[in-house]
PQR file of N, CA, C, O and H, with PARSE charges and radii, in Angstrom:
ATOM      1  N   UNK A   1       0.819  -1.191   0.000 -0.4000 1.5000
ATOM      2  CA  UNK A   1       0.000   0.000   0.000 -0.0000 2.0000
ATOM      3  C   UNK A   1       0.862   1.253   0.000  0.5500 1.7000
ATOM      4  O   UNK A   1       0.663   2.309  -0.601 -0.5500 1.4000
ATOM      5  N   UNK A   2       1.873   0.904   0.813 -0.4000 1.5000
ATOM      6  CA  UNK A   2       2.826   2.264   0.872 -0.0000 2.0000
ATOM      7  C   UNK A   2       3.517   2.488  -0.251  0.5500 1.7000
ATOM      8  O   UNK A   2       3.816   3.651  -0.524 -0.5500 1.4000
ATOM      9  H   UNK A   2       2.034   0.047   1.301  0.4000 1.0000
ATOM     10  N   UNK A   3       3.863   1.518  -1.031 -0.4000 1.5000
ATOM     11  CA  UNK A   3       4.677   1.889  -2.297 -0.0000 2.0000
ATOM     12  C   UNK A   3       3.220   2.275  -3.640  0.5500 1.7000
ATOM     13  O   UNK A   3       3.428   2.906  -4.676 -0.5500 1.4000
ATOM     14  H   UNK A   3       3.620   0.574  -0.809  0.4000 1.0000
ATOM     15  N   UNK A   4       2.295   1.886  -3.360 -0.4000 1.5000
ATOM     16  CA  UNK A   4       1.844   2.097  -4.231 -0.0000 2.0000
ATOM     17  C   UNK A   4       0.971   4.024  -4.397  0.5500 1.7000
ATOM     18  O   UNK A   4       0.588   4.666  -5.375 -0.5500 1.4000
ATOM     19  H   UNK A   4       2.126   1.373  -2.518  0.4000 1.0000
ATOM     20  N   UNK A   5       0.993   4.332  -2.824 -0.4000 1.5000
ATOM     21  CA  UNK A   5       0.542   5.652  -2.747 -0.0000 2.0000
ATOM     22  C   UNK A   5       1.990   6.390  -3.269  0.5500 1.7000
ATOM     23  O   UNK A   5       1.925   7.460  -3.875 -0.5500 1.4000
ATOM     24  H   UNK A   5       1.305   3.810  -2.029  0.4000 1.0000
ATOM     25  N   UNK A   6       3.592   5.591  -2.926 -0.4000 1.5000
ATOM     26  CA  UNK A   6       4.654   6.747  -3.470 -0.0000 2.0000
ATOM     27  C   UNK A   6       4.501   6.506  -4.893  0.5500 1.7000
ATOM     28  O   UNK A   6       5.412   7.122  -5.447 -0.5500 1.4000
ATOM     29  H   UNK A   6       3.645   4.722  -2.433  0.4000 1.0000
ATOM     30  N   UNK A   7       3.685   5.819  -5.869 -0.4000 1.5000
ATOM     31  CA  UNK A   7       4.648   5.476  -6.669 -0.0000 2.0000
ATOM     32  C   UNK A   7       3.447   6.357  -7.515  0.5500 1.7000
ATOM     33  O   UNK A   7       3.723   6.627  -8.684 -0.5500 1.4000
ATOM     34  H   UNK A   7       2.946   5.318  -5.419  0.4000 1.0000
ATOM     35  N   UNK A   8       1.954   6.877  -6.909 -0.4000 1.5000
ATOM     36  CA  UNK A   8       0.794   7.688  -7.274 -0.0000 2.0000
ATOM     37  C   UNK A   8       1.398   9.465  -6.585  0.5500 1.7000
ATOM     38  O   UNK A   8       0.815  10.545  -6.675 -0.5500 1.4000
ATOM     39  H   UNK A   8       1.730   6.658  -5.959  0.4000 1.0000
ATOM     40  N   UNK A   9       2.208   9.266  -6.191 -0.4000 1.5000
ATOM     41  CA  UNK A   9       2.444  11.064  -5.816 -0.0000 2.0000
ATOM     42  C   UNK A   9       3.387  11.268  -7.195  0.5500 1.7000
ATOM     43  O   UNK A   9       3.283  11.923  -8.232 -0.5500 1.4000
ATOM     44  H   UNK A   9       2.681   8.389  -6.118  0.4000 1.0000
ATOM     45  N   UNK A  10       4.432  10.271  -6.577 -0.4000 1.5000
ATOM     46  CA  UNK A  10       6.059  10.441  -7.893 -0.0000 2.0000
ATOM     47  C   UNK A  10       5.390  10.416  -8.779  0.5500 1.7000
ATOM     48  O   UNK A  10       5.382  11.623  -9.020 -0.5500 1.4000
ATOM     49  H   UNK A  10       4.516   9.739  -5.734  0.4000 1.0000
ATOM     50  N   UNK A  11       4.537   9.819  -9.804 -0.4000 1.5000
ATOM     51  CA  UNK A  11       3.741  10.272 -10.909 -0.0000 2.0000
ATOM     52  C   UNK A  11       3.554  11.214 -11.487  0.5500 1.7000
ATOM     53  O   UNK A  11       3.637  11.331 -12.710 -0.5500 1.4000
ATOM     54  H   UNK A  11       4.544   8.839  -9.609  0.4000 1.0000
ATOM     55  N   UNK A  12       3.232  12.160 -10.602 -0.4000 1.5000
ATOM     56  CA  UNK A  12       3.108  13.623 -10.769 -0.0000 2.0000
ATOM     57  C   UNK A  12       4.115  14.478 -11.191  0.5500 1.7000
ATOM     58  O   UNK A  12       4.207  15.258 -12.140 -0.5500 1.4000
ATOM     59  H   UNK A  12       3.165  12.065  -9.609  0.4000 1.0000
ATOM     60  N   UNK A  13       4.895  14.143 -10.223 -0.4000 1.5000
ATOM     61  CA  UNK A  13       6.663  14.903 -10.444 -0.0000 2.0000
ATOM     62  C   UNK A  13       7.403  13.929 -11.621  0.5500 1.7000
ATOM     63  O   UNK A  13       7.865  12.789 -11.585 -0.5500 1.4000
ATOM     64  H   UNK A  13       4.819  13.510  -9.453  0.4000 1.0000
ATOM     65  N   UNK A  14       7.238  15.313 -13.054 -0.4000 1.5000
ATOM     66  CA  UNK A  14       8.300  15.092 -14.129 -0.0000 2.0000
ATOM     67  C   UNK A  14       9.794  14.783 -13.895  0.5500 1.7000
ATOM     68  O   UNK A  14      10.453  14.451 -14.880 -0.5500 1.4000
ATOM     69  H   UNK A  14       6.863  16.240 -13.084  0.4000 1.0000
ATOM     70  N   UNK A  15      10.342  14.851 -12.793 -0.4000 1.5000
ATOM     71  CA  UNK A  15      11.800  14.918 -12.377 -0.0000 2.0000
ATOM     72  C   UNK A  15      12.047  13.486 -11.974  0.5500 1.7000
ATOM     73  O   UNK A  15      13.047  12.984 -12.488 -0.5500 1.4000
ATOM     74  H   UNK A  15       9.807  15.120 -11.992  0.4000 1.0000
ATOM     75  N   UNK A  16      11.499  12.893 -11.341 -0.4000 1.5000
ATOM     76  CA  UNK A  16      11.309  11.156 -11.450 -0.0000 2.0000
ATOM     77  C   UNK A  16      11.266  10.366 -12.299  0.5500 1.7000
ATOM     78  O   UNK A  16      10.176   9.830 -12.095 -0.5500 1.4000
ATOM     79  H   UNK A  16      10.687  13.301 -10.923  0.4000 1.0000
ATOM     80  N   UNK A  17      11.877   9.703 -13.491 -0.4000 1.5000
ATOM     81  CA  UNK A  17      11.468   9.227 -14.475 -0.0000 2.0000
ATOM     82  C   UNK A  17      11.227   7.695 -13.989  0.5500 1.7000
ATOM     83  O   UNK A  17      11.764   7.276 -12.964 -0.5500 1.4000
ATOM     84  H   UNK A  17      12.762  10.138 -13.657  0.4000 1.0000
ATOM     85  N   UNK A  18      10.276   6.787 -14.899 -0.4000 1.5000
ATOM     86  CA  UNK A  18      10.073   5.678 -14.296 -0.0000 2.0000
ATOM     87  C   UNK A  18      10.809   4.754 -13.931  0.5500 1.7000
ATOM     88  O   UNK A  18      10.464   4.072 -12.966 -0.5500 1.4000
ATOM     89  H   UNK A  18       9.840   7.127 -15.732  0.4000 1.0000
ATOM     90  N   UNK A  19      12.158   4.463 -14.693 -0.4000 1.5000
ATOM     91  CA  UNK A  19      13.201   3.636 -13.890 -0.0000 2.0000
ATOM     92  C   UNK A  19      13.386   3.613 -12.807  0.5500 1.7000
ATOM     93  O   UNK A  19      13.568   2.527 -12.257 -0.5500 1.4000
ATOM     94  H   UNK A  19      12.438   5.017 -15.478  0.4000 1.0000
ATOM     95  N   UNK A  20      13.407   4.687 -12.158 -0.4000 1.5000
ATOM     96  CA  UNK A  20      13.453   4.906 -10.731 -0.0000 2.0000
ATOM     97  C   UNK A  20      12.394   4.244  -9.800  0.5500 1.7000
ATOM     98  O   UNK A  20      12.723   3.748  -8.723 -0.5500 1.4000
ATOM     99  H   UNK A  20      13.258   5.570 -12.605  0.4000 1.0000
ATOM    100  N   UNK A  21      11.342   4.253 -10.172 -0.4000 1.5000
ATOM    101  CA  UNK A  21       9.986   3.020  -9.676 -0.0000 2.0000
ATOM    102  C   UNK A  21      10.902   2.094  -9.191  0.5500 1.7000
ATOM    103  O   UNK A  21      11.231   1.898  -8.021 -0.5500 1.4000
ATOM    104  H   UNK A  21      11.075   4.656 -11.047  0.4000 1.0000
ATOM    105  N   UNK A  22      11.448   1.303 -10.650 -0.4000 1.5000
ATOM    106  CA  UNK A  22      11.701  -0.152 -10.135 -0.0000 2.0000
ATOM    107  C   UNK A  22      12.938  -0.040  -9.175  0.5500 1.7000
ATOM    108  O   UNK A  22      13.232  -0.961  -8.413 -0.5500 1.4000
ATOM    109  H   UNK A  22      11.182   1.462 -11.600  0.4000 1.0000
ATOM    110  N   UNK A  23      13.525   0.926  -9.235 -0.4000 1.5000
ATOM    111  CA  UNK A  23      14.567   0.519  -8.101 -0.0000 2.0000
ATOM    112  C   UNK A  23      13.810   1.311  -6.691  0.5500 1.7000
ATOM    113  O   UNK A  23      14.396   1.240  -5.611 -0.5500 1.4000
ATOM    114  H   UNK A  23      13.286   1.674  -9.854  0.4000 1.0000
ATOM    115  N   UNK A  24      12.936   1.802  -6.765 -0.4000 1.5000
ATOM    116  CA  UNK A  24      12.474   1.761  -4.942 -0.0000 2.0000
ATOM    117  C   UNK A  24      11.583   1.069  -4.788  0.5500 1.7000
ATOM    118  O   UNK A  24      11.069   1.229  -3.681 -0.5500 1.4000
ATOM    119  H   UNK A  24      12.461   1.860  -7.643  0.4000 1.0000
ATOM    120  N   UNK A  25      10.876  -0.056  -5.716 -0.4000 1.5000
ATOM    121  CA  UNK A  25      10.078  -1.086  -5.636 -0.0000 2.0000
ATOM    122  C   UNK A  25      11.079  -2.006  -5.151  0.5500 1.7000
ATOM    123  O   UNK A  25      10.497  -2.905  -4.544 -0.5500 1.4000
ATOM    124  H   UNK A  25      11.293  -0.186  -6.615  0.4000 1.0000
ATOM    125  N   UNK A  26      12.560  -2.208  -5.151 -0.4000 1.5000
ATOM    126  CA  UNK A  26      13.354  -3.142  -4.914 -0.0000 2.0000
ATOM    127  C   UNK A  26      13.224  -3.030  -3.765  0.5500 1.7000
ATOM    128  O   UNK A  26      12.451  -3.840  -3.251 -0.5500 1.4000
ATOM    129  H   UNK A  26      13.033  -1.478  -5.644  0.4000 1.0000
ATOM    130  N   UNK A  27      13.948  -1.927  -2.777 -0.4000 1.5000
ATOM    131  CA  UNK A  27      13.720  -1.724  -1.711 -0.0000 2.0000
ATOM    132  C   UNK A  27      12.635  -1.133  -0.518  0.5500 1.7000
ATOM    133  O   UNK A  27      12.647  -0.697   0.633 -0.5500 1.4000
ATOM    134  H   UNK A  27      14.576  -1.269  -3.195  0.4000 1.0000
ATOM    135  N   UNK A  28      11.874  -1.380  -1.423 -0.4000 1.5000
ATOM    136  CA  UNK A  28      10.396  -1.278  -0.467 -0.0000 2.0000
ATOM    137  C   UNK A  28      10.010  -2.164   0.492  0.5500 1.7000
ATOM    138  O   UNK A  28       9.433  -1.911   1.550 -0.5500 1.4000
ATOM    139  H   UNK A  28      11.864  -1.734  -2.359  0.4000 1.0000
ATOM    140  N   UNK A  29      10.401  -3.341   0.012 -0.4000 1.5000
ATOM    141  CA  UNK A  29      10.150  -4.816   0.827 -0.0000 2.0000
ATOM    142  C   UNK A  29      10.842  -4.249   2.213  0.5500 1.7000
ATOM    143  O   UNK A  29      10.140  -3.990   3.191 -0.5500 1.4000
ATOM    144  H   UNK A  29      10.870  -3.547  -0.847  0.4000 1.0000
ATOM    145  N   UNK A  30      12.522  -4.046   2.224 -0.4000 1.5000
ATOM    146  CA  UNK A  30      13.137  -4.259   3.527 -0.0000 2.0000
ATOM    147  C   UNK A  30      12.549  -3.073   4.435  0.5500 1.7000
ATOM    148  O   UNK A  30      12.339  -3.054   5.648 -0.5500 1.4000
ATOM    149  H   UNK A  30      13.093  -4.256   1.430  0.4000 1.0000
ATOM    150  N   UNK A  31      12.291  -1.790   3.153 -0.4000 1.5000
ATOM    151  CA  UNK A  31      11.800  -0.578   4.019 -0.0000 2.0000
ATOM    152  C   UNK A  31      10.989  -0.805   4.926  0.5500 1.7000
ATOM    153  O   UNK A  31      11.095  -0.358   6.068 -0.5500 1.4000
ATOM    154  H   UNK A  31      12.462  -1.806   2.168  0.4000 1.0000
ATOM    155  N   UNK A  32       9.443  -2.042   4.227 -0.4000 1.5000
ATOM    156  CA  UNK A  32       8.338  -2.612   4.425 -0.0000 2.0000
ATOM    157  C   UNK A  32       8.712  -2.844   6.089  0.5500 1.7000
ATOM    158  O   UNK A  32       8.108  -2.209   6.953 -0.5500 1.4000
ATOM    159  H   UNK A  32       9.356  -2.405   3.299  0.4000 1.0000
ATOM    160  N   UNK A  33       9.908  -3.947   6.457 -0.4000 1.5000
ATOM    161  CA  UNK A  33       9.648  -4.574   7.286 -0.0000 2.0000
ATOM    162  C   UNK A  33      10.501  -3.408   8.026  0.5500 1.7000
ATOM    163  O   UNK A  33       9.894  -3.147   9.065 -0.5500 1.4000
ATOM    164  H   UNK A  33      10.399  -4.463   5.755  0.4000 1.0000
ATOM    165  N   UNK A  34      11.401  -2.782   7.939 -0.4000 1.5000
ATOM    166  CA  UNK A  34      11.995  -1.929   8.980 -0.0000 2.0000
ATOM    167  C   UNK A  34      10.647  -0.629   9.816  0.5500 1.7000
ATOM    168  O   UNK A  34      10.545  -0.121  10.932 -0.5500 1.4000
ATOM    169  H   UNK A  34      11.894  -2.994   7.096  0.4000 1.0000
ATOM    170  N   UNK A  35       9.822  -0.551   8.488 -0.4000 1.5000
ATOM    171  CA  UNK A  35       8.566   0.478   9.159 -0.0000 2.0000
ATOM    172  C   UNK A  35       7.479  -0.809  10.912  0.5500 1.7000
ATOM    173  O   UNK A  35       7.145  -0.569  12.072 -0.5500 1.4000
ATOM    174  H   UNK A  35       9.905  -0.964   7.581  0.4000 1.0000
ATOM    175  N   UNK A  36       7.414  -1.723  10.201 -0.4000 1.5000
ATOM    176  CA  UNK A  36       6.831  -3.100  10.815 -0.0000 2.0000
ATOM    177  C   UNK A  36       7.620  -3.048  12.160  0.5500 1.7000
ATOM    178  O   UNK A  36       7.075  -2.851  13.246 -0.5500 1.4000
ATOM    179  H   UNK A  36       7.686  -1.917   9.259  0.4000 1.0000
ATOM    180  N   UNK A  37       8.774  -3.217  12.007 -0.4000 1.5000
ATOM    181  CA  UNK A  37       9.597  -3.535  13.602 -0.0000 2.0000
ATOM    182  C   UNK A  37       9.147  -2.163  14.468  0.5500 1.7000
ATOM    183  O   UNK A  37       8.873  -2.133  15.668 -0.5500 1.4000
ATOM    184  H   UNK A  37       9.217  -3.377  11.125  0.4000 1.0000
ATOM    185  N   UNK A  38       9.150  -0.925  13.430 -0.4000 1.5000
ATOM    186  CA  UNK A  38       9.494   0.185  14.559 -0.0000 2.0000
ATOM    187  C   UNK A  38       7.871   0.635  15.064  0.5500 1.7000
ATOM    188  O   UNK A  38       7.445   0.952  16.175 -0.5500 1.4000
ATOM    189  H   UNK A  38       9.373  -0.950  12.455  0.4000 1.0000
ATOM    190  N   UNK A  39       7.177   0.508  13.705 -0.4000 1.5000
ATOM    191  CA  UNK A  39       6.033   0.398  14.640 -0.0000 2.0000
ATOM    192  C   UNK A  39       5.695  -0.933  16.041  0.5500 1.7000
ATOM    193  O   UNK A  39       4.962  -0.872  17.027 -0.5500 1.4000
ATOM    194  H   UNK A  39       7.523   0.251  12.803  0.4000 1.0000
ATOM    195  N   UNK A  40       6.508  -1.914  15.585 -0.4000 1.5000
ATOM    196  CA  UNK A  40       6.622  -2.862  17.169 -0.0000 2.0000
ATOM    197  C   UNK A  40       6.589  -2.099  17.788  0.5500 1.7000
ATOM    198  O   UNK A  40       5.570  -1.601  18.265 -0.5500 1.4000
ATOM    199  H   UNK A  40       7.104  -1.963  14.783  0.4000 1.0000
ATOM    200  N   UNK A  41       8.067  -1.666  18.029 -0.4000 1.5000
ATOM    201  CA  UNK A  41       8.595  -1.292  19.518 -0.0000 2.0000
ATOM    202  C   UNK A  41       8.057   0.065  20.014  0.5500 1.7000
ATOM    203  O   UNK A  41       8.069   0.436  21.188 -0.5500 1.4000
ATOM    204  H   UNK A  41       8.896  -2.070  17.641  0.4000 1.0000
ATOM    205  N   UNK A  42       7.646   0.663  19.100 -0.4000 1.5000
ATOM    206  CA  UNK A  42       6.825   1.978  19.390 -0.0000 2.0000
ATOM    207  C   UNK A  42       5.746   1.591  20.062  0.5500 1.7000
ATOM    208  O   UNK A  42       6.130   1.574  21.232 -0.5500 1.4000
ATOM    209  H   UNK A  42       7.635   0.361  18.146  0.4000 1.0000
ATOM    210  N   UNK A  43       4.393   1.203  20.030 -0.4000 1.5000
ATOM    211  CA  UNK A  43       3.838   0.565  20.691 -0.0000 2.0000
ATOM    212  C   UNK A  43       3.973  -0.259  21.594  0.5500 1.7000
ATOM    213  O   UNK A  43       3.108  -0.203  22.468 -0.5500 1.4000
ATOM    214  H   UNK A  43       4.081   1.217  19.080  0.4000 1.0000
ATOM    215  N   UNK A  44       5.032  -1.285  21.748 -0.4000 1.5000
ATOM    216  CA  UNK A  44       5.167  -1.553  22.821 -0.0000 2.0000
ATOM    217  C   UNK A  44       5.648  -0.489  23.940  0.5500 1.7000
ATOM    218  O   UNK A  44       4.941  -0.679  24.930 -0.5500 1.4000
ATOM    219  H   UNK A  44       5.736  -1.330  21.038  0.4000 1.0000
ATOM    220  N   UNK A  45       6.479   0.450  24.152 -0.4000 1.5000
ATOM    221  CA  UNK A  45       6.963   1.490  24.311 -0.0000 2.0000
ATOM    222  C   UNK A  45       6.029   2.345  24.865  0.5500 1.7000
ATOM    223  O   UNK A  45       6.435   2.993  25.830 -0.5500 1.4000
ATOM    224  H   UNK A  45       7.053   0.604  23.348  0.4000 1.0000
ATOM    225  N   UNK A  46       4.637   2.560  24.436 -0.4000 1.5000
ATOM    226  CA  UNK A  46       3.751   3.335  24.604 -0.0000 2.0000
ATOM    227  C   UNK A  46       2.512   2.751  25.531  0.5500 1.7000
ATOM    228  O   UNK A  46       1.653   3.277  26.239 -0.5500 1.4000
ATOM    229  H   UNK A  46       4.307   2.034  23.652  0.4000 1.0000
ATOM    230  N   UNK A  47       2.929   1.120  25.089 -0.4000 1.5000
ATOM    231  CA  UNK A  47       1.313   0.785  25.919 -0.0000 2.0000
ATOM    232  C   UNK A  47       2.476   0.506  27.927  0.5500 1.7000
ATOM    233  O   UNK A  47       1.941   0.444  29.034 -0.5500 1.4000
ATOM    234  H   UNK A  47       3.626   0.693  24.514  0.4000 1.0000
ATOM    235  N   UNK A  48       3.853   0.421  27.665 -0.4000 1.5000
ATOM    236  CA  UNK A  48       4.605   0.637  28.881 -0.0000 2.0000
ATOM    237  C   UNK A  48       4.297   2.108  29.620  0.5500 1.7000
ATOM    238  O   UNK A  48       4.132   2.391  30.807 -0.5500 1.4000
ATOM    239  H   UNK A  48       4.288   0.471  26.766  0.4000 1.0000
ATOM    240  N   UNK A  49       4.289   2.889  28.450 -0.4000 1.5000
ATOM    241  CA  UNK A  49       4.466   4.648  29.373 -0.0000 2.0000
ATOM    242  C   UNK A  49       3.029   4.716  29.598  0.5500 1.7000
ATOM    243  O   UNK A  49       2.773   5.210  30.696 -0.5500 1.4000
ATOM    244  H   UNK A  49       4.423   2.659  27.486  0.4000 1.0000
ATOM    245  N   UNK A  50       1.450   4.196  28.543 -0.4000 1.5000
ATOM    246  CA  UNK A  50       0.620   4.659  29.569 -0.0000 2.0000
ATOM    247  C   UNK A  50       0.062   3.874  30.796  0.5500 1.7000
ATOM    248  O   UNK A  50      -0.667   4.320  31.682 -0.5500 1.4000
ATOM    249  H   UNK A  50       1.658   3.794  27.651  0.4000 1.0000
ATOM    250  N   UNK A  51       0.574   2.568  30.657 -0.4000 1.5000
ATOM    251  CA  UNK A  51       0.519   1.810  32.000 -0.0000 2.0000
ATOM    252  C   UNK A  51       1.062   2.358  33.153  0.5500 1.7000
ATOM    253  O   UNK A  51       0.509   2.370  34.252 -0.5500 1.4000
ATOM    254  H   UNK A  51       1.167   2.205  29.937  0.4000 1.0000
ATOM    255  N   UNK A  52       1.840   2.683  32.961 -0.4000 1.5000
ATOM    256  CA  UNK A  52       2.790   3.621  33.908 -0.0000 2.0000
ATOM    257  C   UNK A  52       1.868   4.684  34.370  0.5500 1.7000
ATOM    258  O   UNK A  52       1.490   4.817  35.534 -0.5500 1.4000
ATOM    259  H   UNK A  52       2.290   2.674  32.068  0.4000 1.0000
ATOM    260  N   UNK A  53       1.481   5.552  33.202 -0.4000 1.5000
ATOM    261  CA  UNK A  53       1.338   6.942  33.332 -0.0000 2.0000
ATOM    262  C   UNK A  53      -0.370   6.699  34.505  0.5500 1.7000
ATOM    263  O   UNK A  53      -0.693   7.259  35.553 -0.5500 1.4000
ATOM    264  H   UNK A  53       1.787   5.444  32.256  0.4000 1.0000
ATOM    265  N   UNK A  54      -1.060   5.654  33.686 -0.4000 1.5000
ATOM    266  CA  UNK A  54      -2.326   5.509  34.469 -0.0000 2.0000
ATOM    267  C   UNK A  54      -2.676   4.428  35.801  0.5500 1.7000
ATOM    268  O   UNK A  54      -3.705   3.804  36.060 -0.5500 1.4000
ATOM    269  H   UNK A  54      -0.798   5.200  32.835  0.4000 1.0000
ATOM    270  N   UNK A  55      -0.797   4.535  36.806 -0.4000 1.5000
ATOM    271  CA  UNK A  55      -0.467   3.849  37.652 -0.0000 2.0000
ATOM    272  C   UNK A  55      -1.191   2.411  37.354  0.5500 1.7000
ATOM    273  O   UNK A  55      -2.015   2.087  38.209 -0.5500 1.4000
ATOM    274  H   UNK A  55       0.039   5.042  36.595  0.4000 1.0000
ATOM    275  N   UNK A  56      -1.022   1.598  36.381 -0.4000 1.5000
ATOM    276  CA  UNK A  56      -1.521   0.069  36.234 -0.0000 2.0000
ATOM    277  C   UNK A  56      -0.924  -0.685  35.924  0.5500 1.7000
ATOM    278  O   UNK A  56      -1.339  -1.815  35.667 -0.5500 1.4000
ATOM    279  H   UNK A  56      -0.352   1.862  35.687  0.4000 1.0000
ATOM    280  N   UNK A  57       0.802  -0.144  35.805 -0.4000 1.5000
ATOM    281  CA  UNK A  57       2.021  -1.167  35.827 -0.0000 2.0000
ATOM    282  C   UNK A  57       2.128  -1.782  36.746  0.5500 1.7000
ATOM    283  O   UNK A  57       1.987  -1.123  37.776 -0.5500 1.4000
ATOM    284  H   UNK A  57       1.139   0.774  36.014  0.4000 1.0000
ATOM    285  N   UNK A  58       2.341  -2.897  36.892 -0.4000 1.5000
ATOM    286  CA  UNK A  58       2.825  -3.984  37.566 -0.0000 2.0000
ATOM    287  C   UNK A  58       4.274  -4.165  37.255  0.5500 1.7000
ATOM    288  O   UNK A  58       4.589  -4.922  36.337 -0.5500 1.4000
ATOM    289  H   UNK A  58       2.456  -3.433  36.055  0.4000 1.0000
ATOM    290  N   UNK A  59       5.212  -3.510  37.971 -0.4000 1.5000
ATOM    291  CA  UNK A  59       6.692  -3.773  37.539 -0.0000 2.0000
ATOM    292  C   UNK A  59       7.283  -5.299  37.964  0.5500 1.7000
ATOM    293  O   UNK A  59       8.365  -5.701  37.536 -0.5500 1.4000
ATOM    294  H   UNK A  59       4.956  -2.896  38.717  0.4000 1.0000
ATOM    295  N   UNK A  60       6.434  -6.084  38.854 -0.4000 1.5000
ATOM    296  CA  UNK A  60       7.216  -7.083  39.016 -0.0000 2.0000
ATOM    297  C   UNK A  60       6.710  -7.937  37.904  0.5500 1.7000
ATOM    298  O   UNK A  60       7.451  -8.678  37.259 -0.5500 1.4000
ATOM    299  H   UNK A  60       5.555  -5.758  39.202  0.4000 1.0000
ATOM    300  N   UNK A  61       5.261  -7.799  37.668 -0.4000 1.5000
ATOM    301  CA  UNK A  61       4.906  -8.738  36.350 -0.0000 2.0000
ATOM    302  C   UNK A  61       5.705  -8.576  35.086  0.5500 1.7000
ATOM    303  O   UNK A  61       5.975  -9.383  34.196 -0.5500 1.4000
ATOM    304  H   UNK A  61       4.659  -7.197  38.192  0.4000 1.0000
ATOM    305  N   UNK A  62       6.001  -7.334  35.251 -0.4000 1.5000
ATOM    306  CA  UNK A  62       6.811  -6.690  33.745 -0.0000 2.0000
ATOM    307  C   UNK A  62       7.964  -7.455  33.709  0.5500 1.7000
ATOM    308  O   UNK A  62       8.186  -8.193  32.749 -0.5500 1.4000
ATOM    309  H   UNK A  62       5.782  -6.678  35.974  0.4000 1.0000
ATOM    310  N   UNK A  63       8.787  -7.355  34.725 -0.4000 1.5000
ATOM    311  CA  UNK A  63      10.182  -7.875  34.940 -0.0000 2.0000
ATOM    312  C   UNK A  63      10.360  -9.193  34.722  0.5500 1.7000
ATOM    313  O   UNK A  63      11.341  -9.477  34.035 -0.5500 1.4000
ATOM    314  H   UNK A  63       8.607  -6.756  35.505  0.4000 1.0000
ATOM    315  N   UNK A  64       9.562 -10.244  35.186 -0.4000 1.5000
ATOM    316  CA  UNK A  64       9.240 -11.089  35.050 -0.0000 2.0000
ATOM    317  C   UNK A  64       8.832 -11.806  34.221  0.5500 1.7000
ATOM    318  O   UNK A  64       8.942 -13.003  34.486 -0.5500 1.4000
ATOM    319  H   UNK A  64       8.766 -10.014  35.744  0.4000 1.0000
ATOM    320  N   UNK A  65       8.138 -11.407  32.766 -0.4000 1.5000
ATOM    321  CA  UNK A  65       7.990 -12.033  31.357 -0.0000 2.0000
ATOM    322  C   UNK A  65       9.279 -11.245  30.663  0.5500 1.7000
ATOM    323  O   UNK A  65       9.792 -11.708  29.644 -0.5500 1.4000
ATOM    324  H   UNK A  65       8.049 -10.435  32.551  0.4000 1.0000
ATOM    325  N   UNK A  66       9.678 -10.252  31.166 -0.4000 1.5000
ATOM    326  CA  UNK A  66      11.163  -9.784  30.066 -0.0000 2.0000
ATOM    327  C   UNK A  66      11.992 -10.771  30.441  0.5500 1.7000
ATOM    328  O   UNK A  66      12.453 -11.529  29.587 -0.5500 1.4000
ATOM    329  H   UNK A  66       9.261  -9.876  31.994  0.4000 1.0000
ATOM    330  N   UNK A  67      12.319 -10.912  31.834 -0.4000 1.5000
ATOM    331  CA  UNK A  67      13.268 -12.382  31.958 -0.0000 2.0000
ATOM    332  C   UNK A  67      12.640 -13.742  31.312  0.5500 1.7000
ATOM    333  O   UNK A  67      13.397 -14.710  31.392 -0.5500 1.4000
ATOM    334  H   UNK A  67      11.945 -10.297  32.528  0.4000 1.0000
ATOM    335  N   UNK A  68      11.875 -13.884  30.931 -0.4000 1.5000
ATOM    336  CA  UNK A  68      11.022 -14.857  30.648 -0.0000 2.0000
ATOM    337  C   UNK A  68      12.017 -15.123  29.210  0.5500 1.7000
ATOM    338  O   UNK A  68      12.857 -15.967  28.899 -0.5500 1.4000
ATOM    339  H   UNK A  68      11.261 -13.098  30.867  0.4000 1.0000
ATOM    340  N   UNK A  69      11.384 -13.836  28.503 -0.4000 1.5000
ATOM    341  CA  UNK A  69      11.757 -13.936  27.221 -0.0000 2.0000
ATOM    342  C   UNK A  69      13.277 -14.129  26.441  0.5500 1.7000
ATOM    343  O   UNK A  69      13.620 -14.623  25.367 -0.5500 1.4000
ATOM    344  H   UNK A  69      10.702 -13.150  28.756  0.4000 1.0000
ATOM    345  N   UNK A  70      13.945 -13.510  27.500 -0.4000 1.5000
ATOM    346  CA  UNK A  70      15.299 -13.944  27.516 -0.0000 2.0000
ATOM    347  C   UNK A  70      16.085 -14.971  27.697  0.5500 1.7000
ATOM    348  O   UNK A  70      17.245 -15.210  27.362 -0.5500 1.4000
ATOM    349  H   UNK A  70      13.667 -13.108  28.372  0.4000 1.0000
ATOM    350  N   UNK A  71      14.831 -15.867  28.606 -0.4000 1.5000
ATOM    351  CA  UNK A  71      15.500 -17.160  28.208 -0.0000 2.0000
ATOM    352  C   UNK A  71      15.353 -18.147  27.348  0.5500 1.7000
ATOM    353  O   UNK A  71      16.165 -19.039  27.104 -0.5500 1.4000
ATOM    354  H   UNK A  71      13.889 -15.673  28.878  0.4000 1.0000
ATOM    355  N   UNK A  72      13.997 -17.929  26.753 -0.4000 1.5000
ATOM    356  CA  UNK A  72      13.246 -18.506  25.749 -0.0000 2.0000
ATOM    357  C   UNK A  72      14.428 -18.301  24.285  0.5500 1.7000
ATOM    358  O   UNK A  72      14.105 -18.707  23.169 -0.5500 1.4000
ATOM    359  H   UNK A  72      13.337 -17.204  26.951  0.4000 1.0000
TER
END
């Protein structure tokens, strides 16, 4: 979806010629998944600060599946 809204703006702009498509269609995939991870950790990140923020952290539960996961 994301390459296909850049590839409907760049359209517009004469200074882009279409070769250029296929080479950021190449790297769209890894872009794909680097946007994927950071929206992870962003959210995770966020549902931590408003747990926090709306005192409903449980820091020992927290601590406790991060060690979890580390050993897994």
């Amino acid at each position: 979806a994301g390459f296909i809204t850049l590839a409907a703006t760049l359209s517009v702009v004469p200074a882009v010629p279409v070769a250029g498509m296929a080479l950021i269609l190449g790297i769209d995939r890894f872009m794909s998944e680097c946007r994927a991870l950071t929206n992870l950790i962003g959210n995770a990140c966020a549902t931590i600060v408003v747990a926090r923020w709306d005192k409903a952290l449980d820091k020992d539960v927290l601590d406790k599946a991060l060690r979890k996961s580390k050993t897994n």
